[in-house]
N, C-alpha and C positions, 0 to 999 in steps of 0.2 A: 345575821340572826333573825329569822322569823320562825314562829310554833307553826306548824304541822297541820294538816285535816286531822282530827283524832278519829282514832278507831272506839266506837262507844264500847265501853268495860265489857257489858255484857255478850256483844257481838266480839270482842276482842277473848273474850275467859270461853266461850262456847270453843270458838276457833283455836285456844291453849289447848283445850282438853281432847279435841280431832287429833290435835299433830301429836300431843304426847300417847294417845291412846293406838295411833299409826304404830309407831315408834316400838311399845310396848308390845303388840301384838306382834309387827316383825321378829323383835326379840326371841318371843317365844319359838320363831318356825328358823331361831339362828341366824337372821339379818340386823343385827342390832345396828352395826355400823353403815350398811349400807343406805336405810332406812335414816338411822342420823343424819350421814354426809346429803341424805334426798333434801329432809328438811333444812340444814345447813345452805344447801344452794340458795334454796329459797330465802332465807333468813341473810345472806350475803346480798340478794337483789337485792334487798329492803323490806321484806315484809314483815313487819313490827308484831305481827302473830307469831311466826316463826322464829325471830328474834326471841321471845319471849319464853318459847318452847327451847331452845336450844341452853336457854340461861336456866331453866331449870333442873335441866340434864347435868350441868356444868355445877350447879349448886350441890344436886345430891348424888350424883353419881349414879351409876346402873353394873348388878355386875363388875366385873371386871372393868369397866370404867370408872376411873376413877376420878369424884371431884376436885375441883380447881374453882377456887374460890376468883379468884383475880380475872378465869373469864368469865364466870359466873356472872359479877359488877358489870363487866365491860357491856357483857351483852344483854343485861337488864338494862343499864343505863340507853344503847343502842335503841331497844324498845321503846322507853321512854321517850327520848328525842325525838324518834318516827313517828313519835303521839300515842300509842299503845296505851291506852286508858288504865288497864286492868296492871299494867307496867306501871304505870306511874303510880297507882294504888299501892301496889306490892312496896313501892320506892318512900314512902311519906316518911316513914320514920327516919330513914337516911335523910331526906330535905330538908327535911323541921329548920334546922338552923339557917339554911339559906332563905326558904321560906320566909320564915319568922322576920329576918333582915329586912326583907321587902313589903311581909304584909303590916308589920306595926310601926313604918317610917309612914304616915297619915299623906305625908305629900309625895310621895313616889305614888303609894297605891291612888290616890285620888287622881293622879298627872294619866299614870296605866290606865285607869278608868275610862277617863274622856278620850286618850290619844289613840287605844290602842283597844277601844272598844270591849274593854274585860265588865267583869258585872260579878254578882254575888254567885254563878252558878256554873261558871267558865274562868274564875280569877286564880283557884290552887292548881288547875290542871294548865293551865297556859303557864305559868309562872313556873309550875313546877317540867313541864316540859323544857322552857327554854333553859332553868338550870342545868336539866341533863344537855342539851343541846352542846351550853359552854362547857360543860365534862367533857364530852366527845370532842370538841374541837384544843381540849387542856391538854386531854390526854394524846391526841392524836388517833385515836381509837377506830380503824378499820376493821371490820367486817372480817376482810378476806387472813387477816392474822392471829384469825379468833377459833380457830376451827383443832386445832393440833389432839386428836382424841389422845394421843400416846405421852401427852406431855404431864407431868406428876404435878401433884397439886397436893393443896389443901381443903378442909371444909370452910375454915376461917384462918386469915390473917391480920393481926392489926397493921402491920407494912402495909398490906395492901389497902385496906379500909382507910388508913391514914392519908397514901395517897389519892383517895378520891376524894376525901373530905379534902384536902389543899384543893385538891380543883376546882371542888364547888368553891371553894373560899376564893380560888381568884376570879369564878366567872362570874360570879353573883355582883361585882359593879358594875361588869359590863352587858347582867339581865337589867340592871337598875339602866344603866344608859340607854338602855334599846328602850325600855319602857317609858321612858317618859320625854324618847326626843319626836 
C-alpha cells in the first residue's frame, strides 16, 4: 500500500470535461462506442482522468447505453486510488466513515503525521486515496473487466453500495497499519 502522485482536481476536472466532451461529440457523428472503448483503453492503462471519465458514462448512462451502477463505483474508486483528486472529491461522501475512523483516532493521525509525512493540506486526499486503494485490492477490481458497455445495469443498488462499504470497512485497518508503521 502506498498513495499515488495525484492528479491536481483542477488539472484532473479540466481533463474529465476533454474526455467526456470527445465522447459526446463522437456521439453526435454516431461513434459513441468507438469513441468510449478509445477512452476505456486509456482508462485500462491507468490513467486516473480516463478512469474518471468512463465512471461517469457508467453512472448516467448515454443513450441507448445504459447505466450500471456497480461499474460506475469500481471505476470511480479506480480513479481515486490512481490519485485522481477530482475522483476522490466526487468520493468524500462515500469515505466519511472510513475517513472519520482514521481522522478522529488522535494517535493514528498524529503517528500518519510524522511517519508518513501527511499535514493539514495533503491528509483527506492521501487517506482517502489509500481507502480506495484497499477497495480495489477488497474487491479485486481490474480495469480490464470493467469495460462490458452491453451488460444491464442499474442507476443505484444498495447490494452493490453495501459491498463497497464492507470494503472500505475491512481496508480501513490495514490504511490504519500502513499509516502509522
Amino acid at each position: 500500500m502506498d498513495y499515488k502522485d495525484f492528479t491536481p482536481r483542477d488539472k484532473a476536472y479540466k481533463g474529465f470535461l476533454k474526455y467526456r466532451k470527445q465522447i459526446i461529440d463522437d456521439a453526435d457523428n454516431g461513434e459513441f462506442n468507438d469513441s468510449f472503448l478509445d477512452i476505456a483503453a486509456k482508462a485500462i492503462d491507468g490513467d486516473c482522468v480516463a478512469q474518471d471519465c468512463i465512471a461517469y458514462f457508467f453512472g448516467r448512462g448515454f443513450d441507448d447505453f445504459k447505466p450500471n451502477y456497480e461499474y460506475y463505483m469500481s471505476w470511480e474508486v479506480l480513479a481515486a486510488a490512481n490519485g485522481n483528486e477530482f475522483a476522490i472529491e466526487k468520493l468524500q461522501f462515500f469515505l466519511d466513515v472510513g475517513l472519520n475512523t482514521i481522522i478522529y483516532d488522535n494517535e493514528v493521525l498524529k503517528t500518519a503525521m510524522i511517519k508518513k509525512n501527511l499535514n493539514k493540506d495533503n491528509a483527506i486526499a492521501v487517506i482517502s486515496n489509500l481507502i480506495c486503494e484497499g477497495i480495489v485490492d477488497e474487491l479485486g477490481l481490474d480495469p480490464k473487466n470493467l469495460t462490458d458497455v452491453t451488460k444491464q445495469g442499474e442507476r443505484y443498488s444498495a447490494a452493490v453500495y453495501n459491498k463497497f462499504v464492507k470494503a472500505m470497512e475491512k481496508s480501513v485497518p490495514r490504511v490504519i497499519e500502513f499509516l502509522v508503521s
